[in-house]
N, C-alpha and C positions, 0 to 999 in steps of 0.2 A: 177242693177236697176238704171236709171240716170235720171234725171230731168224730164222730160216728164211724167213717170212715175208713177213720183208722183204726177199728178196731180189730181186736185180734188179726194186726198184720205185721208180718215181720219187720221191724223201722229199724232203719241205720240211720244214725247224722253223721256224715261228713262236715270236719270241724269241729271245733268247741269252743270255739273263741265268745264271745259277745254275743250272737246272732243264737251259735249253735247250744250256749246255756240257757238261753232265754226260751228255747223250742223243746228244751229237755221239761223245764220247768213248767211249761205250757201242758207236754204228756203228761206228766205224774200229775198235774192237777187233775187228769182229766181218766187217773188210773191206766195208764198205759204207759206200759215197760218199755222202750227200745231193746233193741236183740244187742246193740254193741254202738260204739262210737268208733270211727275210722278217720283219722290223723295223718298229716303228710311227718309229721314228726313227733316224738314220744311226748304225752303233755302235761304240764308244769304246774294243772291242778287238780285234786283227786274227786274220783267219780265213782258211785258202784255199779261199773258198768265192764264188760273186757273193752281192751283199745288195741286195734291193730294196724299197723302202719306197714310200710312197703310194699312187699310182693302180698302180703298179705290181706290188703285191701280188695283185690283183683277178687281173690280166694271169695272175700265175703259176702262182697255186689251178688256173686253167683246164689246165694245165699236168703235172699232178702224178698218184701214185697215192696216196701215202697223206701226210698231214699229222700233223706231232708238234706239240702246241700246249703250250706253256707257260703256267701258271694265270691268270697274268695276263690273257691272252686270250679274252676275251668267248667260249665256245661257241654263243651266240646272236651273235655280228654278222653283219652283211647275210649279207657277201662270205664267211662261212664256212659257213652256211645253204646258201646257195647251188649252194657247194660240194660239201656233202654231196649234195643233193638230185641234182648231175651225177656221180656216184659216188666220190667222193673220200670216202677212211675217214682219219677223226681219229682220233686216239688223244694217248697225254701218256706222260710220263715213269713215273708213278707205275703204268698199266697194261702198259706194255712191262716194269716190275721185278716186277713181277705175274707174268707170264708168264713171267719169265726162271727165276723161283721158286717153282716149285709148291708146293715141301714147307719153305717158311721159317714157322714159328710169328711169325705178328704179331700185335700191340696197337692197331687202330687208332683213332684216338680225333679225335673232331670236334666242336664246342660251338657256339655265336654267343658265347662269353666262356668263359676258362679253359682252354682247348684246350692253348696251351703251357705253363701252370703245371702240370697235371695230366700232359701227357708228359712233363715235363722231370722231375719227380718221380718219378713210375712209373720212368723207366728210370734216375734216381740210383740211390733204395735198392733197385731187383734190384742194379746193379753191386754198391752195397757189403754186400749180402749173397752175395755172389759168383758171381753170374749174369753171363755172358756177354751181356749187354744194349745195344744201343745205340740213338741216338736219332736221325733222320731224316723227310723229307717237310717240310713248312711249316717246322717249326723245326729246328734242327740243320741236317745234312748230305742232301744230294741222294741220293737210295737208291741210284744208281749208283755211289757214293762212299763205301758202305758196305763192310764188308770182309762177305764170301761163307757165312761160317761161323759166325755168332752165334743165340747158344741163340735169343736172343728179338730181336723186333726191332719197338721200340716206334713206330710212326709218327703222329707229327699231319696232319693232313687237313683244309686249308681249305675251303668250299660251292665256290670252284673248281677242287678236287681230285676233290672226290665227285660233281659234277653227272655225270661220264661213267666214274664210276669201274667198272672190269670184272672185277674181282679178286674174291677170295674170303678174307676176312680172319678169323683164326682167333678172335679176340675182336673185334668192333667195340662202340664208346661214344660215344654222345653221352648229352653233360654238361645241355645245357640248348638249350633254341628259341625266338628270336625275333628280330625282322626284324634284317637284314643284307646289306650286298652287295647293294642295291637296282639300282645302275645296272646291275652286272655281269650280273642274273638278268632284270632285267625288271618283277618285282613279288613282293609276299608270299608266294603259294602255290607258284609255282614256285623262291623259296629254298627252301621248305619241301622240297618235293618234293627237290630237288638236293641239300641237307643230308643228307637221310633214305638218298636213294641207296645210301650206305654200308652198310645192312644189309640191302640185297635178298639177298644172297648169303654172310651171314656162317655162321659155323658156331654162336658164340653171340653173343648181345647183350646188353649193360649198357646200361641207361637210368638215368635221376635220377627215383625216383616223385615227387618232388617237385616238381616243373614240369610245371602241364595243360596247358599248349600240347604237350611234347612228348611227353605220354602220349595227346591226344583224338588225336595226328597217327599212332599206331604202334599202334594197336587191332590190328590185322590179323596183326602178328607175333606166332609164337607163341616159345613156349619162351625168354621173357625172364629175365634176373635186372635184380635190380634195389640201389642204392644209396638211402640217404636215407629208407628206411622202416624203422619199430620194431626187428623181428627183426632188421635186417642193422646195416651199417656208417650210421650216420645223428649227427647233431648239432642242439646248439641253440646260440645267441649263443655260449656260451663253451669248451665240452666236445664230445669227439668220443666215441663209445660205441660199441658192439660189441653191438647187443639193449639188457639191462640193463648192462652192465657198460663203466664210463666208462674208457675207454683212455688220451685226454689232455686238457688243457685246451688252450687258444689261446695263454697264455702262457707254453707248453713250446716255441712254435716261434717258430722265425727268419722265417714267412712273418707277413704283417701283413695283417687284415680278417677279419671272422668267414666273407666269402664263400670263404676260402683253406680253412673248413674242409669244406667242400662237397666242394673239390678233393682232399681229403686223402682224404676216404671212397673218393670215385670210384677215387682210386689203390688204395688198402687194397682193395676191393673187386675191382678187375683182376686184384693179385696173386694173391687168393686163388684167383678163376676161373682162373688157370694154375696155380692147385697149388701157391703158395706159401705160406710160414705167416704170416699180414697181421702178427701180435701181435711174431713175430721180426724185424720190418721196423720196429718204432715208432722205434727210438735210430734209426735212419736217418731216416727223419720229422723229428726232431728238427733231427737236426741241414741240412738241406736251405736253403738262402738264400734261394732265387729267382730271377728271372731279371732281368738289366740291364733298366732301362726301364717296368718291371713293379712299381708303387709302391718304390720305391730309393731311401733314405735317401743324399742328397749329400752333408749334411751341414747345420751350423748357423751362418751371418754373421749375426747379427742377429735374423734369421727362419732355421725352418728349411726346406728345400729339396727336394722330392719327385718324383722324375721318375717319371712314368709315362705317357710317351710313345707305349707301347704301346696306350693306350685309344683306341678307334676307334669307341665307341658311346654312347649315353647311357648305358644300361645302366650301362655300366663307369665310368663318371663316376662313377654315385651309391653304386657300390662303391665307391668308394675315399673316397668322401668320410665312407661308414659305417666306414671301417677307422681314422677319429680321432676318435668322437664326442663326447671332452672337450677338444677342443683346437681353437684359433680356426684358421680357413681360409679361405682367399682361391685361389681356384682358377682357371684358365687355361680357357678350352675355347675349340673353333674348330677348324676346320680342313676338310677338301675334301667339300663336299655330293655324300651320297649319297642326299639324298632321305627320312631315317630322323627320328622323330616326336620330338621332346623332350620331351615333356608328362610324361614319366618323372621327369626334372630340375624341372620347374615344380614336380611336385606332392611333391618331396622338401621341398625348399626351406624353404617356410615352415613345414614343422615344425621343422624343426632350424638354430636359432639359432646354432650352431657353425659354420656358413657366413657367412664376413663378407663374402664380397664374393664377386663370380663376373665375371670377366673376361670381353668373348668376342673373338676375333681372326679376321681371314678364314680360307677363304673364305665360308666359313658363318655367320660370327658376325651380322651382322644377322637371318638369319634364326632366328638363337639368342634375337638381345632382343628378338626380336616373341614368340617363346613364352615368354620369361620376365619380360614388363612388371609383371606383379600380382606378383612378388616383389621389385621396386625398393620400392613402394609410396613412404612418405615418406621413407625413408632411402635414400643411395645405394650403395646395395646390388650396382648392375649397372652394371658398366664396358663403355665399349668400346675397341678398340686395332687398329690399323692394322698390327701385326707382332707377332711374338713379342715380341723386344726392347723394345718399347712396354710388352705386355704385361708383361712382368717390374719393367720401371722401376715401371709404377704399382703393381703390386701391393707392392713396398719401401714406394712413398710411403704409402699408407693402409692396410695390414696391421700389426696391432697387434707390439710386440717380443715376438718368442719366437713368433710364430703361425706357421703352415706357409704355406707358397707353393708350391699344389702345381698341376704339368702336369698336366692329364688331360684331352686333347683333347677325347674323344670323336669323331674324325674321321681319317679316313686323312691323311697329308702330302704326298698327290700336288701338284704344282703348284707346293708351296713349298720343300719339301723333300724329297731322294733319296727316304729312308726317316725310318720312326723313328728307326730309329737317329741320324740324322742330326741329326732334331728334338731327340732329349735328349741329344744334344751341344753343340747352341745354347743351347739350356736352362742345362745345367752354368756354359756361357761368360759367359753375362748374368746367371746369378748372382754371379758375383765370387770364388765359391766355389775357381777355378783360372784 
């Protein structure tokens, strides 16, 4: 759907966060009004538009011809169902830039874990090998918010990017599959499905052969390339390799966990698919940080202090707990149920004694120590805590001197906190660290 399109049509944006000013913005350049903005709750910056939130949204949808929804926004709820079913066409941000840009070369890359380490990578070392690259969608900047004229343009893609995605993306990637985003989708097969989205329509696709969930789920595609297998870009615990020929170790980089090297292939492997040369790219590699939030050395009072606030799954827990496995750990988790299995974490546990203790906090944390009782066993092994700040106090008191105190939720922050960000800001603060 591209500008024209929408003209003289009655538009709603559901949202207004990031995505959904950046689509306002996009209109009025483009001399089109929106009818109204619709909010799950009253919003916190001013607009010259009506806002209407609760029962009253339902009222609006009735209302309208086409809806822009921001990711946020369930494409499965009631009242948008609904909606469509009475002819109202949805659409998002991410396929109105779609359409705006037929002929922009993209990178688009979607995972259930690693999605922003692996674009925030990708499009560092094109820059600093002097590619006109830059990085937007989920992480970075609003595509609308991008400047018009970049050689490449590398976009990450959340499952509520890709559930309705329409576009035609010149490389897409996913990194790896498994459950996520339960509430948002409904159940397993349909993330599946809404993840996968992303390559109905790509020109080529990069998969990870290394993960049968998301190779039994992509039989049907052809003309794949692939990362993580012999011949290509692939790794073991400590070395990245090119076929036979071992390119780096783990402790060439600034990134931390051997799962970073996963990400590294995936990147090296993208570039090449555009015609880059992956080998003239490695000092770049090298030198890459990471991202805030994203396992982040705070530093060291006593213990030292790890924020990775950014974890939102088990999954990502027991990565990051294998990114120290000589060094003692007392870890944080908790935070907003989506519904997602921990047994992942139970069954890490008891093999690796380098976990001294595992915190859990709301709003999930009870149903964290129901799945992790048989790793308390005789020792007290499994904390629980009433708040972050709870959390951090006890983890001081019974984490040995010099042992890590690391955040790694496993859960979104809805509820208690904005965002992550927000979360490993608290984090930082109840360390004492500033």
């Amino acid at each position: 759907m591209d500008s024209p399109a929408l003209q003289n049509q009655r538009i709603a944006l559901y949202g207004f966060g990031r995505e959904g000013q950046a689509v306002y913005r996009f209109l009025r350049q483009h001399k089109i009004t929106p009818l109204c903005i619709l909010n799950d709750s009253a919003l916190t910056v001013d607009v010259d538009l009506p806002v209407y939130t609760g029962e009253q949204i339902k009222t609006q949808l009735n209302q309208i011809d086409i809806l822009v929804k921001s990711p946020g926004v369930s494409l499965y709820q009631p009242n948008i169902v609904a909606a469509q079913q009475a002819g109202v066409r949805v659409t998002s941000l991410v396929n109105l830039w779609f359409a705006a840009h037929p002929n922009a070369k993209t990178v688009c890359i979607t995972a259930s874990k690693g999605k922003s380490t692996t674009s925030s990578l990708l499009a560092f070392v094109l820059q600093q090998h002097g590619v006109h690259a830059v990085l937007g969608g989920n992480v970075g900047t609003a595509l609308f918010d991008l400047p018009d004229n970049a050689d490449v343009y590398v976009i990450e893609l959340s499952s509520y990017q890709t559930a309705d995605f329409t576009g035609q993306a010149t490389v897409a990637a996913v990194l790896n599959l498994f459950p996520e985003h339960l509430d948002w989708h409904g159940d397993v097969a349909r993330y599946y499905r809404d993840k996968l989205n992303l390559l109905s329509q790509a020109q080529t696709v990069v998969l990870n052969a290394a993960d049968a969930t998301l190779l039994a789920h992509t039989r049907q595609i052809h003309k794949k390339l692939y990362f993580n297998q012999a011949q290509g870009f692939h790794h073991d615990d400590q070395h990245l390799y090119l076929g036979a020929q071992k390119l780096l170790s783990l402790t060439e980089l600034k990134l931390v966990g051997g799962h970073n090297l996963s990400n590294v292939c995936a990147a090296l492997c993208l570039a090449q698919t555009m015609g880059y040369p992956p080998q003239a790219l490695l000092t770049h590699v090298r030198a890459f940080c990471g991202l805030p939030h994203r396992l982040y050395d705070l530093g060291k009072r006593h213990h030292r202090y790890i924020d990775d606030s950014i974890s939102t799954t088990p999954q990502s827990v027991v990565a990051a707990l294998k990114a120290y496995p000589q060094q003692t750990i007392t870890v944080l988790v908790g935070g907003y149920d989506r519904g997602l299995d921990w047994q992942v974490l139970a069954d890490y546990l008891p093999h690796n004694p380098h976990v001294h203790a595992v915190i859990t906090m709301p709003q999930n944390g009870d149903k964290i120590q129901r799945c992790l009782q048989k790793y308390a066993h005789a020792e007290r092994r499994l904390w629980a805590s009433n708040s972050l700040a709870e959390a951090v106090q006890l983890a001081q008191r019974i984490t040995p001197q010099d042992g890590i105190i690391l955040l790694s939720p496993g859960a979104p922050s809805y509820g208690l906190f904005d965002n992550f960000q927000q979360r490993g800001q608290a984090f930082l603060h109840h360390s004492g660290l500033k």
